[in-house]
C-alpha positions in Angstrom: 0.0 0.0 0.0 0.8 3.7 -0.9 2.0 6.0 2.0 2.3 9.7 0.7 4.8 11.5 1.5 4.4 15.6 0.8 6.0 18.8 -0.7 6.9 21.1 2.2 7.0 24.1 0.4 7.5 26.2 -2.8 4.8 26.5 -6.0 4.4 22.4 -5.0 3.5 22.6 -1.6 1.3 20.2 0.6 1.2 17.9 -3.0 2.0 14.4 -2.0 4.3 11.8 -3.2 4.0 8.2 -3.8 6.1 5.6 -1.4 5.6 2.6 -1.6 7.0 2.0 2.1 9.2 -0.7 1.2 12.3 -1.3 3.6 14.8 -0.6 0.1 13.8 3.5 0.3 14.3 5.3 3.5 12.7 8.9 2.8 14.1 11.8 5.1 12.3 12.5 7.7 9.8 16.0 7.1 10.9 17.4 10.1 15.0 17.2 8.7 13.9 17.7 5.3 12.2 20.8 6.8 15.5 21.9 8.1 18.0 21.6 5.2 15.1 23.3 2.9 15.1 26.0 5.8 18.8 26.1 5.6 19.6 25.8 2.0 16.1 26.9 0.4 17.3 30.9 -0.9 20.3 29.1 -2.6 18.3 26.6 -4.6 16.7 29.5 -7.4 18.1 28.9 -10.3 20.3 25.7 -9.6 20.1 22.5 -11.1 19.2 19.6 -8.8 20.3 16.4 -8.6 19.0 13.6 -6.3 21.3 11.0 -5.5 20.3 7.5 -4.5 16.5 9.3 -5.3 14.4 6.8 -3.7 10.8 8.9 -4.0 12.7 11.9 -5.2 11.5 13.8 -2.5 15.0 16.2 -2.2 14.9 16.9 -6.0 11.1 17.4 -6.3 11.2 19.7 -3.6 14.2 21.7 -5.1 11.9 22.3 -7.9 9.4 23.0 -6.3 11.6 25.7 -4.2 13.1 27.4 -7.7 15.4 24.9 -9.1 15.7 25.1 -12.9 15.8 21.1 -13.4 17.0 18.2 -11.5 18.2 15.0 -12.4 17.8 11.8 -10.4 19.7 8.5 -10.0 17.9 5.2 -8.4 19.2 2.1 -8.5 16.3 -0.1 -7.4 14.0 -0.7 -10.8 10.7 -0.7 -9.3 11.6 2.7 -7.2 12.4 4.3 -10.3 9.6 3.8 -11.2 7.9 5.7 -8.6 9.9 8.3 -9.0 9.0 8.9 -12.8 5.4 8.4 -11.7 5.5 11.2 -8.9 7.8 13.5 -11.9 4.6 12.6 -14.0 1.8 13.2 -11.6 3.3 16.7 -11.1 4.1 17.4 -14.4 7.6 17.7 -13.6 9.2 15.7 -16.9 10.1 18.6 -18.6 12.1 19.9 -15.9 13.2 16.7 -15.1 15.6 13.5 -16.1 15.7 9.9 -14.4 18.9 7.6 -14.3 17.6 4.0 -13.1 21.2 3.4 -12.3 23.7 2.8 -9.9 24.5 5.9 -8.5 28.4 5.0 -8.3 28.8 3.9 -11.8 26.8 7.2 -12.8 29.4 9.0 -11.1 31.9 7.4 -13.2 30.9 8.4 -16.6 29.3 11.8 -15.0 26.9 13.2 -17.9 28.2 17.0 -19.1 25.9 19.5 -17.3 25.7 23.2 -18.4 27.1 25.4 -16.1 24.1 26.0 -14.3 25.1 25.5 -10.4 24.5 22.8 -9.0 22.4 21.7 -5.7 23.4 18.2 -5.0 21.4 16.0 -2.3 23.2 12.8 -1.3 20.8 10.8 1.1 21.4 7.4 0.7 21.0 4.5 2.8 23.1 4.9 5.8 25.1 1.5 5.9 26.9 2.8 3.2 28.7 4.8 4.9 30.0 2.1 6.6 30.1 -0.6 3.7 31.4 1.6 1.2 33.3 4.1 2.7 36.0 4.3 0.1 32.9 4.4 -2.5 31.0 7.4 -0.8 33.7 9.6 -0.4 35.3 9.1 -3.8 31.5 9.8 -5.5 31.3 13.0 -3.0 35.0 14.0 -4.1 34.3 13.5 -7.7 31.0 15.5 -8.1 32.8 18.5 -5.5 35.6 18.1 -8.2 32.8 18.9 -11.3 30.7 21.3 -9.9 30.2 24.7 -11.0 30.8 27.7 -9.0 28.2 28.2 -6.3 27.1 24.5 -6.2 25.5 23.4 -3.2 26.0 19.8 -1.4 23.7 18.0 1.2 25.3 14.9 2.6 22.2 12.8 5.0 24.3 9.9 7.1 23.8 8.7 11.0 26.2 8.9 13.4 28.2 6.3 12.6 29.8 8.5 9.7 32.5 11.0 10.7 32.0 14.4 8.5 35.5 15.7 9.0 36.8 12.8 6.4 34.8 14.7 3.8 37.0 16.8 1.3 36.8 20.6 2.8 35.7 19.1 5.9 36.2 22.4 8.3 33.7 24.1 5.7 30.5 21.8 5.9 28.1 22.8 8.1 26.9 19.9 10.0 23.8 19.7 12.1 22.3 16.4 14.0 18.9 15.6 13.6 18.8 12.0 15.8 19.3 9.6 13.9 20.2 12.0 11.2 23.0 13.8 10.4 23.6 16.4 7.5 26.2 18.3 6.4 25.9 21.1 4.2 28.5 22.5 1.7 27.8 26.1 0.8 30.6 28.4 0.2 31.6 26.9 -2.9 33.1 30.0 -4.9 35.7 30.7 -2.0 36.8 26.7 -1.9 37.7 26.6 -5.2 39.8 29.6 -5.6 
């Protein structure tokens, strides 16, 4: 059975998603989601979103929702794709919007050429990898810090178990806990890369 999950905010607000509630997608939770939108909301206008490890594609939905100018998302898991062309659909979001059913890794491998459009990048995947990939997470992280355009945005989701200061820049994220949650957010972009 269907459990909706719904836009916080922006032209989309209060619309629902479609979950499917299976143990394979772990949404974040509104009230963190609520937070990082609070957080990072002003800087999304105008950037390009992209979803990581999608699941519903809540974090990029909501970007557009919130101003971004398109979003692309990567899931893995066939039949959550799925959903997550169904919710771009139900909302009319297609134009606006392209879906990798791919593993997010390999994606990040042969990274598609982007405009230079800033980026707002959401990375919220299941938390064990962060544990069971390691290696994996911080290489994609380092890789898509590495190809962003000036003034890109990143939001990293893990638990507890994942310590933020072996990210790349790691005195300039801006972490905050949300129990069980933890995000860091990467915003000062421009003044990294010079």
């Amino acid at each position: 059975m269907d459990a909706p999950i719904r836009i916080i905010g922006g032209e989309l607000k209060n619309k629902k998603l479609l979950y499917s509630g299976e143990d394979v997608t772990r949404p974040m939770k509104e009230r963190v989601r609520a937070s990082v939108f609070n957080l990072v909301g002003p800087s999304i206008k105008g950037k390009h979103a992209i979803d990581l490890f999608a699941g519903t594609g809540a974090l990029g939905i909501e970007a557009l929702s919130r101003g971004a100018v398109s979003a692309t998302f990567i899931e893995r898991h066939i039949p959550t794709s799925r959903l997550v062309r169904q919710n771009l659909d139900n909302l009319g979001l297609g134009e606006r919007s392209q879906l990798f059913a791919a593993n997010t890794f390999f994606w990040a491998k042969r990274l598609p050429k982007f405009d230079d459009t800033p980026w707002v990048v959401f990375c919220s995947p299941p938390y064990e990898l962060f544990i069971s990939q390691a290696d994996d997470m911080l290489t994609l992280i380092s890789t898509l810090l590495a190809a962003a355009p000036l003034e890109s945005v990143f939001v990293v989701e893990s638990d507890q178990r994942f310590d933020f200061a072996s990210l790349p820049h790691a005195a300039a994220w801006d972490v905050r806990e949300y129990p069980p949650a933890v995000v860091g957010i990467l915003r000062d972009w421009s003044e990294l890369a010079s």
